[in-house]
C-alpha positions in Angstrom: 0.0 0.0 0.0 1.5 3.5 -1.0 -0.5 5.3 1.4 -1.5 4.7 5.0 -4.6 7.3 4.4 -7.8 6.4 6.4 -10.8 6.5 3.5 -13.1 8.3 4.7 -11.1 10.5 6.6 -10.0 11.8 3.1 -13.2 11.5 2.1 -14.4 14.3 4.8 -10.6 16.3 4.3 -11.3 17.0 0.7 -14.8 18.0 0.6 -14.4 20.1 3.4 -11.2 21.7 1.0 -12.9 21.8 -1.8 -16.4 24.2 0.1 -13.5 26.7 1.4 -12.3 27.1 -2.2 -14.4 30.0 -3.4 -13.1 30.3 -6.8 -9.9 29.5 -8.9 -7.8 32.1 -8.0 -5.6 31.4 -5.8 -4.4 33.3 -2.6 -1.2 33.9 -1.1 -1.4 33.4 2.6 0.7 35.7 5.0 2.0 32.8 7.5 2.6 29.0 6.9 -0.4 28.8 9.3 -3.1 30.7 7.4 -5.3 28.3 5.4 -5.5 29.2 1.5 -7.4 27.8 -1.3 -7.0 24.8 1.0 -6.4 24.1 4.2 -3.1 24.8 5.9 -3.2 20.7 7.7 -3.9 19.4 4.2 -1.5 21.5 2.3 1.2 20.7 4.8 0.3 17.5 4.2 0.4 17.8 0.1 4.0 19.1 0.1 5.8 16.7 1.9 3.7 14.2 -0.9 5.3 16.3 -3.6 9.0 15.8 -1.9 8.6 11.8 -1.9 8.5 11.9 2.2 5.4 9.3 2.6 6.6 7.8 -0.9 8.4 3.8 0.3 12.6 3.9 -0.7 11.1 0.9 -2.6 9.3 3.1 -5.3 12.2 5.7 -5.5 15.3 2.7 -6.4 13.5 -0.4 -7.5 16.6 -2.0 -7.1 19.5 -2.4 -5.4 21.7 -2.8 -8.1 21.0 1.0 -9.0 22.3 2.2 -6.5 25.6 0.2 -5.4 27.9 1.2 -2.4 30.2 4.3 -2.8 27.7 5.9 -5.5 25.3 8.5 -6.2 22.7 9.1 -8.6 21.5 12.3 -9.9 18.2 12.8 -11.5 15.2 15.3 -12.0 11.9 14.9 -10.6 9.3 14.7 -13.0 6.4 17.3 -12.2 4.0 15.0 -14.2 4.8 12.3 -11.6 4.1 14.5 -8.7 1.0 15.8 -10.2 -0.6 12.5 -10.8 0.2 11.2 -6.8 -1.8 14.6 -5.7 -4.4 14.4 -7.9 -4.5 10.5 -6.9 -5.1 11.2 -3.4 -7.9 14.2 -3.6 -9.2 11.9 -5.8 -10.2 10.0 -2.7 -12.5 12.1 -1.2 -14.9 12.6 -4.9 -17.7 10.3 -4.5 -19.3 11.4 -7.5 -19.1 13.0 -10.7 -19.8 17.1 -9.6 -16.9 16.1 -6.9 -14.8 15.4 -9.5 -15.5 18.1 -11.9 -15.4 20.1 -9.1 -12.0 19.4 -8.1 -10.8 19.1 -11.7 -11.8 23.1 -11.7 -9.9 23.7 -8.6 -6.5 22.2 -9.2 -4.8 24.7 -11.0 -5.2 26.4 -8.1 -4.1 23.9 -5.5 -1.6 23.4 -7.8 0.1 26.5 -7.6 -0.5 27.0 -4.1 1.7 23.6 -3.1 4.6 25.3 -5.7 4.2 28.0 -3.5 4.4 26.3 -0.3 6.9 23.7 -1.5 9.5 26.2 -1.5 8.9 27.7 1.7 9.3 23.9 3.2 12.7 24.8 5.1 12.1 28.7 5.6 12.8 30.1 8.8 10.1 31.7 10.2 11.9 35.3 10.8 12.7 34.9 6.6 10.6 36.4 4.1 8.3 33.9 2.6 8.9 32.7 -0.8 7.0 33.4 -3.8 6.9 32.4 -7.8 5.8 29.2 -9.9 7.3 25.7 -8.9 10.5 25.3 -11.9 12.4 21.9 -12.2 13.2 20.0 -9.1 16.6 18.2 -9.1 18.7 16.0 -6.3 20.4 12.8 -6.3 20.5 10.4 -4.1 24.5 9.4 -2.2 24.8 5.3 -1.0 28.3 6.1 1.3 30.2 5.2 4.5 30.4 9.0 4.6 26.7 9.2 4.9 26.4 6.8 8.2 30.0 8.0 9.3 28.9 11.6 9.5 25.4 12.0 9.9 25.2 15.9 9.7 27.1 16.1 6.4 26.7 19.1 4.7 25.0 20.4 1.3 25.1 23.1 -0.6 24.4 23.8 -4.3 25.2 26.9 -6.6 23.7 27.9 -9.7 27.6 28.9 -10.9 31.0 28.3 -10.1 31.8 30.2 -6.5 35.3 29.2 -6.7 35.4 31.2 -10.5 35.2 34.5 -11.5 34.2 37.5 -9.5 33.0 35.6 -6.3 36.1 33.2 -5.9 34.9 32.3 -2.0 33.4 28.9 -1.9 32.2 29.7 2.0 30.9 32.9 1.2 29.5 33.1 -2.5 26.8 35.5 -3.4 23.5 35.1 -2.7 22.1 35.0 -6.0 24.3 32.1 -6.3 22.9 29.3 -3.8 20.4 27.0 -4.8 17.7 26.2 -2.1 17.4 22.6 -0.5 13.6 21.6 -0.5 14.7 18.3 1.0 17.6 16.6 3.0 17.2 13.6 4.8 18.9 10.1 5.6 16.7 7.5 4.6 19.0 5.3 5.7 22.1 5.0 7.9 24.5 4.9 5.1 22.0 6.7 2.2 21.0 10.3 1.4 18.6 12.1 -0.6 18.6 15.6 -1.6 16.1 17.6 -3.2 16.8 21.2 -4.9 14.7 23.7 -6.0 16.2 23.9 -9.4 18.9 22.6 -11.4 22.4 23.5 -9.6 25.9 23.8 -11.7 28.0 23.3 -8.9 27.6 20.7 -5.2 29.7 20.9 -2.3 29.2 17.5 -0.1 31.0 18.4 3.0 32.2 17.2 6.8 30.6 18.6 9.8 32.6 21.8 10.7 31.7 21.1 14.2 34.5 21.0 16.3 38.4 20.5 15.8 39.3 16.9 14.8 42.8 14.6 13.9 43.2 12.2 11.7 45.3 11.1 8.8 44.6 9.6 5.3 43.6 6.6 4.9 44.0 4.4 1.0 42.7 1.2 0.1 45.8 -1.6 -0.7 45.3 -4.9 -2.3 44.5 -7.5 -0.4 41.4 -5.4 1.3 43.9 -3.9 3.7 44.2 0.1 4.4 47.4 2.5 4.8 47.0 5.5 6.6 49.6 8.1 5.6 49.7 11.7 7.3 51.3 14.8 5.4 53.7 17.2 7.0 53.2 20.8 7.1 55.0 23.5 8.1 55.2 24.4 11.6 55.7 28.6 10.8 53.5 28.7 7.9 50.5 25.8 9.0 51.3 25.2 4.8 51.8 21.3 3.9 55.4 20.7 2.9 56.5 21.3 -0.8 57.8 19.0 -2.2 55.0 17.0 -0.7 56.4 14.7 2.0 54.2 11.8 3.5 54.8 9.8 6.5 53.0 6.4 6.5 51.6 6.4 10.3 52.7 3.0 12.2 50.4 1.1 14.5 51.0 -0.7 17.7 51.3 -4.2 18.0 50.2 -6.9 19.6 46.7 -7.0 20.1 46.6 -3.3 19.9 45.3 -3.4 16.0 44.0 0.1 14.7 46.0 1.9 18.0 48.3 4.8 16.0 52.0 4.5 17.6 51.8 8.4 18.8 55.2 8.0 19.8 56.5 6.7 16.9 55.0 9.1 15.1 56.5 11.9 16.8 60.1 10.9 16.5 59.6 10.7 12.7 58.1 14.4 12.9 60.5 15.7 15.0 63.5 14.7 12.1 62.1 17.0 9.8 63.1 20.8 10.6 60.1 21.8 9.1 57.7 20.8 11.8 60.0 21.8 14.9 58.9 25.1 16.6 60.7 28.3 17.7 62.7 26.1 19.9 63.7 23.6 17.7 61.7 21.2 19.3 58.5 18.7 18.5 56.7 20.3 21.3 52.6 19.3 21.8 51.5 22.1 20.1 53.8 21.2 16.5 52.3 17.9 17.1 49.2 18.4 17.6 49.3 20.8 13.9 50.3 18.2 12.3 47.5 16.5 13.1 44.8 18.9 12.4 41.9 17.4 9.9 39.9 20.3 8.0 36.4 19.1 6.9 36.9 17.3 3.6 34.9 18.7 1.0 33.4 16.7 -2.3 32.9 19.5 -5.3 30.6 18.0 -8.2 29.9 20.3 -10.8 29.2 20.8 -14.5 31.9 19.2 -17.4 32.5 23.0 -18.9 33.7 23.8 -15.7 35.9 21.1 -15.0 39.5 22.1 -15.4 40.9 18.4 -16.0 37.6 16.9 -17.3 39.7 13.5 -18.2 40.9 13.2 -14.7 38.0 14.5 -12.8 35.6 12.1 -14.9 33.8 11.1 -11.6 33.8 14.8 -10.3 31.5 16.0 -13.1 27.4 16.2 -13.8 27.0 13.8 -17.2 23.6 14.0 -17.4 21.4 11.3 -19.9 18.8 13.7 -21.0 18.8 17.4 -20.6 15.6 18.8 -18.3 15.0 20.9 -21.7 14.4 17.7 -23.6 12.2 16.6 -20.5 9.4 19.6 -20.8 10.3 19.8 -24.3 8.8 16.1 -24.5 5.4 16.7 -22.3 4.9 19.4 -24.5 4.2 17.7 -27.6 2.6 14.7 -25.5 0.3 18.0 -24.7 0.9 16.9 -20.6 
C-alpha cells in the first residue's frame, strides 16, 4: 500500500477543502499557518507528498543494483509524476461525478499553491516567505560510509562556479548564487537524498565543521587492507610541505590493532626541521598541527567547468537527458 490514508477521513478532508475554495484564484497566505485555497493541515500534508517523504525507498530505487555502495545518482523529478500522486489522493474524497468536476476546476489552483508552499518547506520563520511558480526540481541520491559515518554532512548547491570568476569564496559566494534545498534527509544510515529547488551547476558534499578533529589519510591496498599516511606541514606557515612529503603512520602491535603508535609518530616528525617550533623542538603544540583534519569537502559540478575533465571524470554532472528535452517532450505529449 503506497498510502496509510484512512478512507473516509479523506473522504471528509477533501470535501471540506474543496467548500473553502471560493473560486480558482488562488491566494497567497501571509503565514505557513493561514489556510488558503485549501487548508493549511492538508496542504502541509500535500507538500511533503510532492518531496517523496510518505513515498516507500522501494518506489524511489527499484533495485539495489541501481544504487551500489560508494555511488550517487543524480536525477530530476518529474512534475508530471508528482502531479498524478496529488491528484491521486484528492481523488479519494470525490464520491461522484460534480466532486470530480469540481476538483478538476480547482486544481490549478491547488496546484500553484503547493509550488508556492513547496518552497517555503525549510524557511525560517523570521525569513521572508517565498513566492513564484514551482520550476524543475533536481537532487540525487548518495549510498556512502560517509553518509552513516557523519550523519550531519553538509550540502550546498550553486547555480555557478563560486570558486570562479568574481565571487572566488566557496564559503561565502553571493546570494544569487545558492540554490535552495527543499529536501535533506537520511533515509537510511548509510543513504542520502537531496532535493533542490532547481537545477544546480556546482555541489559541495561536506564534513561537519563542528568541532576541531585529527586524523590522517587513509588508501585502500590490495589485499582489502588500508594504509593511513599523514602529510607534513609547516610548523611557521600551517602550509603542507612542498615538495610534498608523506609519512606512513605506524600502529602498535600486539593485540593493539588500529591503536596509532603516537610515539612513533612523533620521532619521525621531529626529524624533519620543518615541523620543529621556535625552539627547535616537536613540542605538543607542533604535534598536535600536524595532526589537524579540515572538513573534507566533495565538489561536483558541471563538465564545462571542469579544469581536467579526463581526470575529474567522476567529479562531473554527465547528465542522460537534458531537463530541456524533458518539458520539451510533455509538450508535444500536450501533458
Amino acid at each position: 500500500m503506497l498510502f496509510k490514508y484512512n478512507h473516509q477521513d479523506a473522504i471528509e478532508l477533501t470535501q471540506a477543502m474543496l467548500s473553502l475554495a471560493p473560486d480558482v484564484v488562488a491566494t497567497t497566505p501571509e503565514d505557513d499557518d493561514d489556510d488558503g485555497v485549501i487548508p493549511a493541515e492538508l496542504r502541509r500534508w500535500l507538500v511533503q507528498l510532492r518531496l517523496l517523504e510518505p513515498v516507500p525507498f522501494a518506489y524511489l530505487v527499484a533495485d539495489s543494483d541501481l544504487l551500489p555502495l560508494e555511488s550517487i545518482r543524480w536525477f530530476y523529478l518529474d512534475r508530471r509524476w508528482t502531479d498524478a500522486l496529488v491528484q491521486g489522493v484528492l481523488s479519494v474524497g470525490t464520491a461522484n461525478s460534480d466532486d470530480r468536476t469540481h476538483l478538476a476546476a480547482q486544481y490549478p489552483a491547488i496546484r500553484d499553491e503547493l509550488d508556492r508552499e513547496e518552497r517555503n518547506r525549510r524557511r525560517a520563520r523570521t525569513d521572508p516567505r517565498l513566492d513564484g511558480g514551482g520550476g524543475p526540481v533536481s537532487g540525487f541520491v548518495l549510498r556512502s560510509k560517509a553518509v552513516s559515518g557523519w550523519p550531519a554532512v553538509h550540502v550546498r548547491a550553486f547555480s555557478g562556479d563560486p570558486a570562479a570568476g568574481a565571487a572566488k569564496d566557496t564559503d561565502n559566494p553571493p546570494n544569487d548564487m545558492e540554490v535552495r534545498l527543499l529536501r535533506l534527509e537520511r533515509l537510511a544510515p548509510a543513504v542520502l537524498l537531496c532535493l533542490f529547488d532547481g537545477i544546480p551547476r556546482t555541489v559541495h558534499i561536506e564534513e561537519p565543521r563542528q568541532g576541531v578533529q585529527f586524523g590522517f589519510d587513509m588508501t585502500n591496498q590490495p589485499g582489502g587492507t588500508t594504509k593511513a599516511q599523514l602529510e607534513v606541514r609547516n610548523a611557521e606557515t600551517f602550509e603542507y610541505v612542498r615538495p610534498r612529503r608523506m609519512l606512513d603512520v605506524k600502529f602498535r602491535h600486539r593485540g593493539a590493532s588500529g591503536v596509532v603508535d603516537i610515539k612513533r609518530l612523533e620521532d619521525e616528525l621531529a626529524d624533519i626541521d620543518d615541523t620543529l617550533g621556535p625552539d627547535d623542538e616537536m613540542n605538543s603544540g607542533e604535534y598536535a598541527l600536524q595532526l589537524v583534519q579540515f572538513p573534507w569537502r566533495q565538489v561536483w559540478g558541471d563538465m564545462a567547468n571542469a579544469d581536467e575533465p579526463a581526470a575529474n571524470e567522476e567529479l562531473v554532472f554527465k547528465p542522460v537527458i537534458s531537463y530541456r528535452a524533458i518539458v520539451r517532450d510533455a509538450f508535444l505529449k500536450g501533458d
